[in-house]
C-alpha positions as CSV (number, residue, x, y, z in Angstrom):
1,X,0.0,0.0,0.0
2,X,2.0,3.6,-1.0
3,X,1.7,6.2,1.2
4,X,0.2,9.1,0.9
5,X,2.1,12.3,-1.2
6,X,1.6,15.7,-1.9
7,X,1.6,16.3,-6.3
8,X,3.9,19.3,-6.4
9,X,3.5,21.2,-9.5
10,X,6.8,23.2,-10.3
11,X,6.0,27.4,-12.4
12,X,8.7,29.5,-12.9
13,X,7.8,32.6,-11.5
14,X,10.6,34.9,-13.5
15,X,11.1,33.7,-17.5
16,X,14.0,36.0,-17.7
17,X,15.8,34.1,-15.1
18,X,14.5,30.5,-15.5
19,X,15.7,27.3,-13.2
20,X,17.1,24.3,-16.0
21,X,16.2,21.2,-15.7
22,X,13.2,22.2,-13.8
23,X,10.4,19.2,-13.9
24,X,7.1,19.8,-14.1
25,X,6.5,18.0,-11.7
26,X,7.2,16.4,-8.1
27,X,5.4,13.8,-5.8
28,X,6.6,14.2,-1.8
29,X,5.5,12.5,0.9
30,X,3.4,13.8,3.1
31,X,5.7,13.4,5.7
32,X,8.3,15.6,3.8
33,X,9.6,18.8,5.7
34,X,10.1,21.7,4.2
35,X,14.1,20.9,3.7
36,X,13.2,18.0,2.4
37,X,11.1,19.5,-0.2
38,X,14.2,21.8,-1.1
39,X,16.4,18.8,-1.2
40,X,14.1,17.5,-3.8
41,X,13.5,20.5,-5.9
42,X,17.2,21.3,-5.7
43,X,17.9,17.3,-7.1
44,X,15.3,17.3,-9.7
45,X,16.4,20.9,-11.1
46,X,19.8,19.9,-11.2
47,X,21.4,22.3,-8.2
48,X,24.6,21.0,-6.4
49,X,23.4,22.7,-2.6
50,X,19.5,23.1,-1.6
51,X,20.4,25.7,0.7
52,X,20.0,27.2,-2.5
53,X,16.6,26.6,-2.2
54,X,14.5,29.1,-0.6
55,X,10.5,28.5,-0.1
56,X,8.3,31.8,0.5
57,X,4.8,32.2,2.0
58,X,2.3,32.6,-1.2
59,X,0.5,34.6,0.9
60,X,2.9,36.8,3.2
61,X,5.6,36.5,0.7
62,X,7.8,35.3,3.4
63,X,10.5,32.7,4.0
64,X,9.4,29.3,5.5
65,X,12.5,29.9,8.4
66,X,11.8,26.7,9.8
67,X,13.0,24.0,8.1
68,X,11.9,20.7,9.7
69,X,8.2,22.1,9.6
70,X,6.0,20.1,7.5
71,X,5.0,21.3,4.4
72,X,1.7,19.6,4.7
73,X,0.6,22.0,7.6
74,X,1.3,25.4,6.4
75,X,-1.7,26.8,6.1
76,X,-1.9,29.1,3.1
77,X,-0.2,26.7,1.1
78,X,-2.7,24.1,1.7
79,X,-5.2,26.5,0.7
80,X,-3.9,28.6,-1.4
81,X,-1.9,25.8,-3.5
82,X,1.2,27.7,-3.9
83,X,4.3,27.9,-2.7
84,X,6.5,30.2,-3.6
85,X,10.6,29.0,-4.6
86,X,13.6,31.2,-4.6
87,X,17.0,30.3,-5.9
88,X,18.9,31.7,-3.2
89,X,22.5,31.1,-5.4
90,X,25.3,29.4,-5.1
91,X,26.2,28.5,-1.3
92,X,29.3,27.6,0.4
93,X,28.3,25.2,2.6
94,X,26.0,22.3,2.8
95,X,24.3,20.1,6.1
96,X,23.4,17.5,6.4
97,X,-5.1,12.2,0.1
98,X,-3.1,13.9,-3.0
99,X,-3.6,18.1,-3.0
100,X,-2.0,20.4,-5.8
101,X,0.5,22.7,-4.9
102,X,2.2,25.0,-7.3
103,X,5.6,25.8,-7.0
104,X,6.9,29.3,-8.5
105,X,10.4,30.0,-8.7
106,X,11.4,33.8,-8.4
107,X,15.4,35.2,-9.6
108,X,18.5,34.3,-8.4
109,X,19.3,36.0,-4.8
110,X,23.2,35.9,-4.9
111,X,25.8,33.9,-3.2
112,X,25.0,32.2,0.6
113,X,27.3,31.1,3.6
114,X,26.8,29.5,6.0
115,X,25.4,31.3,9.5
116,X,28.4,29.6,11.9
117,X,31.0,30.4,9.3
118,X,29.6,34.2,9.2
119,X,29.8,34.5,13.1
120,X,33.2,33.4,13.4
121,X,34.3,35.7,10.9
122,X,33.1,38.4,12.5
123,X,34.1,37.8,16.0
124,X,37.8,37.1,15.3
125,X,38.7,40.1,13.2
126,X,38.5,42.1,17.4
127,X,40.2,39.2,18.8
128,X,43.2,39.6,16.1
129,X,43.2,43.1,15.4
130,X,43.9,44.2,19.6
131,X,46.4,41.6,19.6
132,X,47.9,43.5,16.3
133,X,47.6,46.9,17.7
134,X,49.3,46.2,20.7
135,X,52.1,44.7,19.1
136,X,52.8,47.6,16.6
137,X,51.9,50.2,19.1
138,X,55.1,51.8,19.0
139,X,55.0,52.6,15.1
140,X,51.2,53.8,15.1
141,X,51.7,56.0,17.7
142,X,55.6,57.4,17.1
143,X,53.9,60.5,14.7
144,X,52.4,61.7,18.4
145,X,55.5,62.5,20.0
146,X,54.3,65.2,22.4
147,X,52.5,62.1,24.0
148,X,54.5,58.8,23.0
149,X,57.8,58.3,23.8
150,X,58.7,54.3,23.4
151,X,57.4,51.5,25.2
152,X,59.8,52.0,28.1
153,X,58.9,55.6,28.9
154,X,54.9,55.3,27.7
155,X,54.2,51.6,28.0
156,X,50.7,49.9,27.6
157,X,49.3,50.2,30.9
158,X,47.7,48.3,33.7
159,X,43.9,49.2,33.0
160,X,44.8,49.1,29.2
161,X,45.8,45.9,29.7
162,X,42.9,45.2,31.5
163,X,40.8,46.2,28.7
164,X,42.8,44.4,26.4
165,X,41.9,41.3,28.5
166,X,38.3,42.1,28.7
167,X,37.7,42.5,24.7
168,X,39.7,38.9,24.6
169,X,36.9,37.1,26.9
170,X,33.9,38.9,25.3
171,X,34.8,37.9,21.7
172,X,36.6,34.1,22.5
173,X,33.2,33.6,24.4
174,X,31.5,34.7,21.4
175,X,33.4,32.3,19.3
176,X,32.8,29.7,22.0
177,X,28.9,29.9,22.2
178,X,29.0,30.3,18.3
179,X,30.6,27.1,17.6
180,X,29.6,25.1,20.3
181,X,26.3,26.4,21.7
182,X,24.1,28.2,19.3
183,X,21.5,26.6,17.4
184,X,20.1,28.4,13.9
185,X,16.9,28.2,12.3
186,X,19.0,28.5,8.6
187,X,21.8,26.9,7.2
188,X,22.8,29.6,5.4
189,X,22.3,33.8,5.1
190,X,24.0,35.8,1.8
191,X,27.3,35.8,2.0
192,X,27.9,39.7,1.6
193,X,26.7,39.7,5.2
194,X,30.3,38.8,6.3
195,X,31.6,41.9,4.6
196,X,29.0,43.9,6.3
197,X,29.3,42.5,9.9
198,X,32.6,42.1,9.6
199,X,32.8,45.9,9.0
200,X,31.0,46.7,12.3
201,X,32.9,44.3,14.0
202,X,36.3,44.4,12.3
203,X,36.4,48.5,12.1
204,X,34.3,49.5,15.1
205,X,35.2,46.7,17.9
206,X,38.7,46.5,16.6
207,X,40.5,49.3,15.1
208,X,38.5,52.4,16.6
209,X,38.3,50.7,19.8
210,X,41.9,49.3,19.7
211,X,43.4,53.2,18.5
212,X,41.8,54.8,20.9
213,X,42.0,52.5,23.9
214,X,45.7,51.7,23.6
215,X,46.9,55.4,22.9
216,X,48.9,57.6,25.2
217,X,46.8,59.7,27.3
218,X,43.6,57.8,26.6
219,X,41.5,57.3,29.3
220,X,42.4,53.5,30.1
221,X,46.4,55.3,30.1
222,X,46.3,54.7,34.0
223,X,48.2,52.6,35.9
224,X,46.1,52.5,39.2
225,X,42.6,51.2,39.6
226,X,40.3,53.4,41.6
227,X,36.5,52.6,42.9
228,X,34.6,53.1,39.6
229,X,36.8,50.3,37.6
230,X,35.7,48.0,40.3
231,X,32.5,48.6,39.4
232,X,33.2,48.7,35.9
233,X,34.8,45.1,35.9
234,X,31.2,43.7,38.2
235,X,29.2,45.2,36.0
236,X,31.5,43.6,32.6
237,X,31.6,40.1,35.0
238,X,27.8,39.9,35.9
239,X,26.3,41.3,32.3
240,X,29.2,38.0,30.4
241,X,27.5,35.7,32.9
242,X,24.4,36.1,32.5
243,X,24.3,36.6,28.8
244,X,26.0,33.2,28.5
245,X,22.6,31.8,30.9
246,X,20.6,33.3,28.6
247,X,21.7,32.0,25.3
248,X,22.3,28.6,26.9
249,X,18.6,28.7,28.2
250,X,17.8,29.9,24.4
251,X,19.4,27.5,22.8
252,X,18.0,24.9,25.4
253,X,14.4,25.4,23.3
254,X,15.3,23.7,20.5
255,X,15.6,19.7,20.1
256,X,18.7,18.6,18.7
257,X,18.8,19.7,14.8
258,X,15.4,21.2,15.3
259,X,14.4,24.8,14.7
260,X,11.2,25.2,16.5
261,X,10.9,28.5,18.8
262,X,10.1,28.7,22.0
263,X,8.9,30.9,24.6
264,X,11.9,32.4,27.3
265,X,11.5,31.6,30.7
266,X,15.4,32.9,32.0
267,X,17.1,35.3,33.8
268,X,16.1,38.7,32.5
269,X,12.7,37.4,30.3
270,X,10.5,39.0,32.3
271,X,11.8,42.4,31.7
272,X,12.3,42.3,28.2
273,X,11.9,40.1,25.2
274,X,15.7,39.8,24.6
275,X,17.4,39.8,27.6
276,X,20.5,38.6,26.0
277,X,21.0,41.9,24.4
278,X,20.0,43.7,28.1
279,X,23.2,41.8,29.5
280,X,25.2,42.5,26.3
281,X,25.1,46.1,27.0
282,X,25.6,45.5,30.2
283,X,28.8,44.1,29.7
284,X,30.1,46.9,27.8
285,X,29.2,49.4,29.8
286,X,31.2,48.1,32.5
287,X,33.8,48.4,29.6
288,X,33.3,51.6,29.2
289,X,33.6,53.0,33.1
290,X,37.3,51.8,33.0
291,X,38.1,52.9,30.0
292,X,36.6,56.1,29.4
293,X,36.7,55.3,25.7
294,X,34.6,57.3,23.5
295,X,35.5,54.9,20.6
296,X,34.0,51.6,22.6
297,X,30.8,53.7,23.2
298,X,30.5,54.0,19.7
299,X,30.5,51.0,19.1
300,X,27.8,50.0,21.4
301,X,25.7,52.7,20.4
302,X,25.4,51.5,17.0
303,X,25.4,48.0,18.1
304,X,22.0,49.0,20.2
305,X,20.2,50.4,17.1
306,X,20.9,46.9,15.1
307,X,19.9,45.3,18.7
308,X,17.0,47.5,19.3
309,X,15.5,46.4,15.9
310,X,16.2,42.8,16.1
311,X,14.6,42.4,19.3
312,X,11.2,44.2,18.2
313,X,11.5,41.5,15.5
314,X,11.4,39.1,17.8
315,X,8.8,40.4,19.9
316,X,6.9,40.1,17.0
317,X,7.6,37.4,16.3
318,X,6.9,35.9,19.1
319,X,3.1,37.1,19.5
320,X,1.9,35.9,16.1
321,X,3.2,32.5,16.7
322,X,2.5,32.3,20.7
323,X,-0.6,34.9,21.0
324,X,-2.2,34.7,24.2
325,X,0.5,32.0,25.9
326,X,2.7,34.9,25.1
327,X,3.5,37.4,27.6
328,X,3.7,40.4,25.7
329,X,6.5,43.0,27.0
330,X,6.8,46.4,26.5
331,X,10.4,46.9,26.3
332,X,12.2,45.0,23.8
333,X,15.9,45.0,25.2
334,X,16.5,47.8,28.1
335,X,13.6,47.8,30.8
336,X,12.3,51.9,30.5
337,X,14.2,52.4,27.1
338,X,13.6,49.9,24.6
């Protein structure tokens, strides 16, 4: 006895940019996911990755996110009959009764990379360029005579090697939680995201922040500690800490290889709907009270309006698929802000 399969019915959606070798046809399983559906589309139209393969809401116009959800139960397709297919482009990584739907396949997106790889990326160009800056101190800084002599007469400093060490920890934690702990809905995002996060990262974590911290007469140019860098390194300690608890709780929602959301119950949820990105800022504030950096609140300011839009997103997010079993929050990411 076969079991029963959904008759897929392949359109191009764009003639100027067609798919080759796409059938006219596909029977899945009712069973199938929505990866698995790309895996088969991206086999029968002859594509070597189906991360390639992106499948929109016919009706919202949106990108299924969710890849092991079945295909069967999205609603507007089952009504509707469409599904809407995007070839994404080329990617550089891979992972691992009857009803007619019609597939329509819109233009080519542009190259894709894989989420992990982009993270990394980002979070190692601080790591590297500190380490850089410190070493080569003595020739960035020799056309500032008034204020640098040589490392003997203006070395780095205690507190500017205490910053030093406290960028280290935030991005090798980063790296840590990246490649070990999180979990992502997508195998892949375009790839000219690295170049842009990178440049945030890369430009404003690392060279502003590096120049300005490790100059002569900067603010972190002390060599004793007084009462408010105590505070400063609590406040850095307490806001790593719990960050960590919260994206270990986060990633804690989702089964092994799964990508289903869930509700947060953690330290900081009942404040705000991401209260990962409360204890992020946290932590560089207490950056900033030692060093007295105008370059590292730069960078956190901008980091908060990217922050401050992603967590409305989620709050979002999070009603529409929770409603009323959601507990909907007023601020976002900083209790009284945002």
């Amino acid at each position: 006895m076969s079991s029963p399969t959904l008759s897929v019915r392949l359109v191009n959606r764009s003639p100027k940019q067609p798919i080759k070798r796409l059938p006219t046809s596909l029977d899945l399983p009712t069973t199938a996911t929505i990866e698995d559906a790309k895996i088969a589309i991206a086999r029968q139209a002859g594509l070597g990755d189906f991360n390639r393969v992106g499948l929109f809401d016919p009706a919202t116009k949106k990108i299924f996110k969710d890849r092991k959800a079945l295909l069967k139960d999205q609603a507007s397709v089952s009504s509707q009959g469409d599904l809407l297919v995007k070839d994404l482009g080329k990617s550089f990584h891979t992972t691992e009764g009857r009803c007619g739907i019609r597939l329509v396949l819109t233009n080519l997106e542009g190259p894709q990379m894989a989420w992990r790889t982009v993270f990394v990326v980002e979070y190692l160009g601080p790591i590297l360029i500190h380490g850089l800056m410190v070493a080569i101190r003595p020739y960035i800084y020799k056309f500032s005579p008034y204020l640098y002599k040589n490392e003997v007469e203006t070395p780095v400093t205690k507190v500017q090697w205490i910053i030093f060490t406290l960028f280290q920890l935030h991005f090798i934690k980063r790296e840590l939680e990246t490649m070990f702990l999180h979990k992502f809905s997508a195998n892949t995002m375009p790839a000219f995201n690295i170049f842009r996060n990178s440049a945030f990262y890369w430009l404003m974590a690392g060279v502003l922040s590096a120049w300005h911290v490790y100059a002569p007469n900067s603010g972190a140019d002390r060599q004793e500690l007084v009462p408010l860098d105590y505070v400063g390194l609590a406040i850095f300690a307490t806001g790593e800490v719990c960050n960590f608890l919260v994206h270990k709780h986060l990633a804690s929602l989702r089964k092994p290889g799964g990508t289903e959301k869930g509700i947060p119950h953690c330290i900081g949820s009942s404040l705000v709907t991401s209260p990962n990105y409360m204890f992020e800022v946290m932590a560089w504030v207490g950056v900033i009270l030692i060093s007295r950096s105008w370059a590292v609140t730069a960078f956190i300011c901008t980091g908060i309006m990217y922050m401050r839009d992603w967590s409305r997103g989620k709050e979002k997010a999070l009603r529409a698929e929770f409603g009323d079993r959601y507990k909907k929050k007023r601020y976002t990411m900083l209790p009284g802000l945002i």
